[in-house]
VOSE-301336 format. One line per 8 residues: number of its first residue (from 0); their letters; for each residue x negated, y negated, z of N, C-alpha, C, CB. Coordinates in steps of 0.1 Angstrom, whole numbers, plus 5000, padded with zeros to 4 digits. Each point is the difference from the previous one (the first is absolute). Last residue first. Glycine has a CB too. Layout:
BEGIN
NUM = a = X/Y/Z/X/Y/Z/X/Y/Z/X/Y/Z | ...
# end
This chain:
BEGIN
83 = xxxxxxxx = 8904/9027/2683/4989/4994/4992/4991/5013/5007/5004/4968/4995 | 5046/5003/4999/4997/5012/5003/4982/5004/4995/5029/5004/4998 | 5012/4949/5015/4990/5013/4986/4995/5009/5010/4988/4983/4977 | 5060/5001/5039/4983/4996/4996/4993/5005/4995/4999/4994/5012 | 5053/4999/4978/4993/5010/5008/4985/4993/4997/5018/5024/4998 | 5029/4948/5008/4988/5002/4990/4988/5009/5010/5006/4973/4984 | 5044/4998/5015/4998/5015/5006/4987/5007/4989/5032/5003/5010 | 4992/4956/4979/4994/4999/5007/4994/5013/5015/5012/4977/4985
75 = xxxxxxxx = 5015/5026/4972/4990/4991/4997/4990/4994/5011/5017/4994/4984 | 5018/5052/5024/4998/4987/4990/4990/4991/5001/5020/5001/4999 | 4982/5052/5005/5014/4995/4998/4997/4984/4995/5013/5019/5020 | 4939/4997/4976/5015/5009/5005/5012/4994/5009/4983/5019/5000 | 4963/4974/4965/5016/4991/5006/5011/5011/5009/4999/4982/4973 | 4941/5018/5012/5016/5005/4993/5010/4994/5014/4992/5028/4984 | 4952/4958/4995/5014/5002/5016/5007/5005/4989/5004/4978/5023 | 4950/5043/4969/5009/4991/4998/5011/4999/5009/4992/5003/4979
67 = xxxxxxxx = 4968/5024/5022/5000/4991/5003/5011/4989/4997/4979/5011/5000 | 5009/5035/4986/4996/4988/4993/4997/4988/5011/5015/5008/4978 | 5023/5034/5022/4980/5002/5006/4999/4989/4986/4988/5035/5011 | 5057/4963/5004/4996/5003/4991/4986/5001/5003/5017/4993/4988 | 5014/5022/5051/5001/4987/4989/4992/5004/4987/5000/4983/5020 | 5032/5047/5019/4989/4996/4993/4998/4988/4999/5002/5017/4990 | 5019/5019/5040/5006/4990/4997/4987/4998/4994/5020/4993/5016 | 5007/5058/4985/4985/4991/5009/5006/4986/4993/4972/5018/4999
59 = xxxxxxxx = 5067/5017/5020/4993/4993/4987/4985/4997/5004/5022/4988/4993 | 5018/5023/5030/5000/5012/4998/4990/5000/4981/5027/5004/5021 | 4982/4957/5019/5004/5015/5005/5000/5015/4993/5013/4984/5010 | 4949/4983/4982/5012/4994/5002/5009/5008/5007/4996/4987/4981 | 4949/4999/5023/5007/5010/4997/5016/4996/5004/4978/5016/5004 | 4973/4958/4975/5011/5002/5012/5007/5008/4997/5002/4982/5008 | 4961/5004/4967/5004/4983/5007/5006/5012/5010/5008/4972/4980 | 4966/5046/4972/5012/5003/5011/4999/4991/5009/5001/5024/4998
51 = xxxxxxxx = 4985/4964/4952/4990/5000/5016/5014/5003/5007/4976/4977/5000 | 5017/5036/4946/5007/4990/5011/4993/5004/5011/5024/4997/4992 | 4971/5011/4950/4993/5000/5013/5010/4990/5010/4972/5004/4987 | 5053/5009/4970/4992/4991/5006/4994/5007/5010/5012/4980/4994 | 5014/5033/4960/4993/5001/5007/4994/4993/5009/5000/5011/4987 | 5048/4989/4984/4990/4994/5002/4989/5007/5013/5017/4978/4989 | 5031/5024/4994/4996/5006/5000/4984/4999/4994/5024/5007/5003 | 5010/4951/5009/4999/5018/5000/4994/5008/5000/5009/4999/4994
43 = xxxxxxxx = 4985/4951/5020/5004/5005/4986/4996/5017/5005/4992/4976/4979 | 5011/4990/5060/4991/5005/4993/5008/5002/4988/4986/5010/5017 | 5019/4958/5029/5003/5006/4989/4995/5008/4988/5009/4986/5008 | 4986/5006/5051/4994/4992/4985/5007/5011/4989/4970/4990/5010 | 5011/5034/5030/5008/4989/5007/4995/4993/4983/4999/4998/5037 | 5008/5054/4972/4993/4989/4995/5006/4985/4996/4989/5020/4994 | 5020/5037/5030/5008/4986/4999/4988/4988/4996/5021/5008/5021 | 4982/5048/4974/4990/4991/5001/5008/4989/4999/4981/5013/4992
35 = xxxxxxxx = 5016/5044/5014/5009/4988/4997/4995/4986/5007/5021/5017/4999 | 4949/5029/4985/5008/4990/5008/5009/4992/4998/4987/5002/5007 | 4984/5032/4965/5012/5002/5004/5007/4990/5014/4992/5025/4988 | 4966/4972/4990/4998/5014/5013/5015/4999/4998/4975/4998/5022 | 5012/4965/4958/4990/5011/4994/5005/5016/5006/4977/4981/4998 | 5060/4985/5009/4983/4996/5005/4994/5015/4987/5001/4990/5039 | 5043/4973/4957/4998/5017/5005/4983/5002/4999/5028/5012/4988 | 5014/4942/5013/4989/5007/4996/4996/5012/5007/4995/4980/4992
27 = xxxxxxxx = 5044/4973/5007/4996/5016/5005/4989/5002/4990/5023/5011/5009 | 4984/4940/5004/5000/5010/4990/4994/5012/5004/5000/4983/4985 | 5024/4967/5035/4989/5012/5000/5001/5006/4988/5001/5004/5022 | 5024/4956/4991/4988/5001/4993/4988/5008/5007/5009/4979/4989 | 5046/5025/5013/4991/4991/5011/4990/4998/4998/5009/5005/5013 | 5017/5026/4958/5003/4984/4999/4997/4985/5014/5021/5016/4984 | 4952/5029/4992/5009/4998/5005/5009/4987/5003/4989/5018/5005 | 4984/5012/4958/4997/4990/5009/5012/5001/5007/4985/4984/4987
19 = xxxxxxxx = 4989/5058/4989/5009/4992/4996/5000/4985/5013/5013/5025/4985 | 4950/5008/5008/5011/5004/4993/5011/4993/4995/4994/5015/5011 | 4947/4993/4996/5011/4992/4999/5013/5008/4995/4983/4981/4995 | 4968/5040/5023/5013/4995/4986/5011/4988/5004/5003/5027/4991 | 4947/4983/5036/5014/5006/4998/5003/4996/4989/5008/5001/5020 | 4943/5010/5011/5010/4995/4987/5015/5002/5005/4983/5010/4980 | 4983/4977/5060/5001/5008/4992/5008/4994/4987/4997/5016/5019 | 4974/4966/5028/5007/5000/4988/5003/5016/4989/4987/4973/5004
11 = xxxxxxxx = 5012/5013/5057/4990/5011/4985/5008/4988/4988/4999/5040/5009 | 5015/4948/5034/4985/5001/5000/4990/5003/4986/5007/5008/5023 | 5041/5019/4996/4995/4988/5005/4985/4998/4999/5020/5000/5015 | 4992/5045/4980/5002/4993/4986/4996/4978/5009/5031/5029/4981 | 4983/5004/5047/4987/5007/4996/4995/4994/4993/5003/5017/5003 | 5045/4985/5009/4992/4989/5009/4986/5005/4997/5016/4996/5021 | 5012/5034/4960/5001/4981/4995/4990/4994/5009/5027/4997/4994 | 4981/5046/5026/4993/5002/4989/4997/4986/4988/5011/5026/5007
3 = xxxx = 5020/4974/5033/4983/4999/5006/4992/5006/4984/5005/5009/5034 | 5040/4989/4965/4999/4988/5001/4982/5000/5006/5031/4995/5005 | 4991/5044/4988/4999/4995/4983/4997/4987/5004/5017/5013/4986 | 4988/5010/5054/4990/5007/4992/4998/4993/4987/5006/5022/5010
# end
């Protein structure tokens, strides 16, 4: 049920906050709507960004930054495509 309700969001851009990073270069974030939000790329805290939902995680959506920009996840050569 909670996994078919995420899967809805794939596609859409929405807001989130920024929370904190992780040490595989993601950064948790929380959607406008209360979602939990994994955003591929290092962010600064508690920071507002528009993101493009990409994919549903097991208990997350998966983002990037809406812009168009690459962001990097785990390493240097593991590079998500833009998004457009």
């Amino acid at each position: 049920k909670n996994l078919a309700f995420r899967q809805r969001f794939i596609g859409r851009t929405l807001e989130a906050i920024t929370l904190q990073t992780s040490g595989d270069g993601w950064t948790e974030a929380l959607s406008d709507n209360y979602l939990k939000v994994r955003l591929a790329g290092r962010h600064e805290a508690n920071k507002i960004l528009k993101v493009d939902i990409t994919e549903t995680g097991n208990e997350d959506l998966v983002a990037v930054a809406s812009g168009g920009a690459l962001c990097y996840a785990g390493s240097d050569r593991e590079i998500l495509k833009r998004i457009s």
